[in-house]
N, C-alpha and C positions, 0 to 999 in steps of 0.2 A: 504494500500500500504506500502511496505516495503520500508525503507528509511535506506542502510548502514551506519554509522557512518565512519567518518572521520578514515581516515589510516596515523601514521608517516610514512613520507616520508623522512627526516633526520633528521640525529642527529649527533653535533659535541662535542668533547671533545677535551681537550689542553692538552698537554704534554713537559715537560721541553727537551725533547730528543726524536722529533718525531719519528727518524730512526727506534730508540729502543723499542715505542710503537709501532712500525708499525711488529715490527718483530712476536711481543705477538702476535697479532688481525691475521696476516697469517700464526702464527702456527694453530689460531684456524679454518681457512679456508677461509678469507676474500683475495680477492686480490685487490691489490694498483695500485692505478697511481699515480705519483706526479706534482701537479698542481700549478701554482701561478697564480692569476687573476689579471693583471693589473700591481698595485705596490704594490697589498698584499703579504702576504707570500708564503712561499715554502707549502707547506702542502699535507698529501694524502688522497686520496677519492676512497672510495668502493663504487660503486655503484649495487642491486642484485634486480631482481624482482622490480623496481621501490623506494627502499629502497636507499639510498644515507649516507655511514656513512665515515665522517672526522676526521681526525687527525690534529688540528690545533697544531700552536707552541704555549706555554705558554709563557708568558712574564710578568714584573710587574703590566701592564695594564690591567693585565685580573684576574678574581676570577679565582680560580679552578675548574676544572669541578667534582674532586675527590668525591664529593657527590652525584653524580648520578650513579644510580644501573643499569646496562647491563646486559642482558640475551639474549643470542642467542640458538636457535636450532641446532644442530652439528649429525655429522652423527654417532659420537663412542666418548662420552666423555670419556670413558677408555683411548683410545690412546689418544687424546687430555690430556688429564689430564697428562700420562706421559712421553707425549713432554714438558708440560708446566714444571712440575716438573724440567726435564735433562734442562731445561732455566732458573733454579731458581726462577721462580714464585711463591707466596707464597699462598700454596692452603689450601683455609678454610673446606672447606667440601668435604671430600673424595666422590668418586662415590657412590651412593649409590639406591636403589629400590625406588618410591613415586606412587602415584598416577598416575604423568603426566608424567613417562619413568622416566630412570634412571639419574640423574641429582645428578650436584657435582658444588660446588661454591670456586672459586680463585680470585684470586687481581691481578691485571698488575703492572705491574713495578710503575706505578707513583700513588698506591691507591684507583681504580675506583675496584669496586667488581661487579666480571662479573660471571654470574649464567650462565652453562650449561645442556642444555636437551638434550638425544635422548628420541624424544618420543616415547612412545610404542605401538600407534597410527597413521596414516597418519592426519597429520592438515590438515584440510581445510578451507578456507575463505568462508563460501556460508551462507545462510540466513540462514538456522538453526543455523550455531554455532555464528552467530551474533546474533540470537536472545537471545541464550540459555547461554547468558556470564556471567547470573547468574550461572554457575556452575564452572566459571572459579577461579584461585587462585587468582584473587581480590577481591572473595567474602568474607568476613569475617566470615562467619560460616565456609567455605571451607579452609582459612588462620588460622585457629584456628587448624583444622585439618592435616595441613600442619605440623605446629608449633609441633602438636603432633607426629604425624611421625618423624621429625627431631629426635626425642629423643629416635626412635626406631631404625638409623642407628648406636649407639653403639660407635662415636668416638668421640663425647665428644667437635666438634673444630667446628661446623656449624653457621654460623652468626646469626643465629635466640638465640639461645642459651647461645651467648658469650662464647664459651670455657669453659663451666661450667654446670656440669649435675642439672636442675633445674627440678621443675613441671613446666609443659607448663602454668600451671594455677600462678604460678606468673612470668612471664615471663616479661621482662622490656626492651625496647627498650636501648642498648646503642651507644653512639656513636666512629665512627672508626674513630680514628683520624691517618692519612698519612702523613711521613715525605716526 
């Protein structure tokens, strides 16, 4: 018997200026309501397909969320991309051709590195592609080969790579640090 694995249902990130965050995430296609619960804060909530993503306010009581990697599916990261660009988003990796559709990776305003796909395929959720998640880019023989493509789009600026034409084969994770 087949048993799915657990689906996220949300995920919240904090931003020093949620307005501003919120403006990035609805260029990229998210739409907002803004919500407070109680006597919590102002904050906005996407809710899509049982998916729920917020935009809390940052404050000194809180870590950053800046270290968590977002990746959405988008329907033309081209145009997206050069909306983000005309907003002054700082975009790490241009559009470029992979495996899993055409996918380009930028930063939002406050440091989160959010990963764009169209994919070049219809996703679908059903028992085979749950089973078959060995073939996904968390497999590491497949992130190996990811890694190695990165170095076939030619611009030199892709997060995997640090801004710096390497062989995939010493490849060294660094870290992003966000003002």
């Amino acid at each position: 018997m087949f048993t799915p694995s657990p689906l996220v249902n949300l995920l919240v990130i904090r931003s020093p200026d949620i307005h501003r965050a919120k403006l990035f995430y609805a260029t990229i296609g998210l739409h907002f309501d803004l919500h407070a619960h109680g006597n919590g804060p102002a904050h906005y909530t996407s809710s899509e397909k049982g998916f729920v993503f917020e935009i809390y306010p940052l404050s000194e009581s809180h870590i950053p969320t800046t270290s968590v990697r977002l990746g959405f599916n988008v329907t033309s990261v081209d145009e997206i991309v050069t909306a983000l660009r005309k907003l002054g988003a700082v975009i790490v990796s241009d559009p470029c051709e992979t495996k899993w559709g055409r996918r380009a990776v930028v930063r939002d305003f406050d440091g989160h590195i959010v990963e764009l796909l169209t994919s070049s395929a219809p996703m679908a959720l059903d028992e085979s592609a749950a089973r078959n998640r060995v073939s996904g880019p968390w497999n590491m023989p497949v992130a190996v080969e990811a890694i190695q493509n990165c170095f076939n789009c030619n611009h030199g600026e892709h997060i995997l790579c640090s801004g710096a034409k390497r062989s995939w084969k010493s490849y060294q994770p660094q870290r992003v640090v966000s003002k």
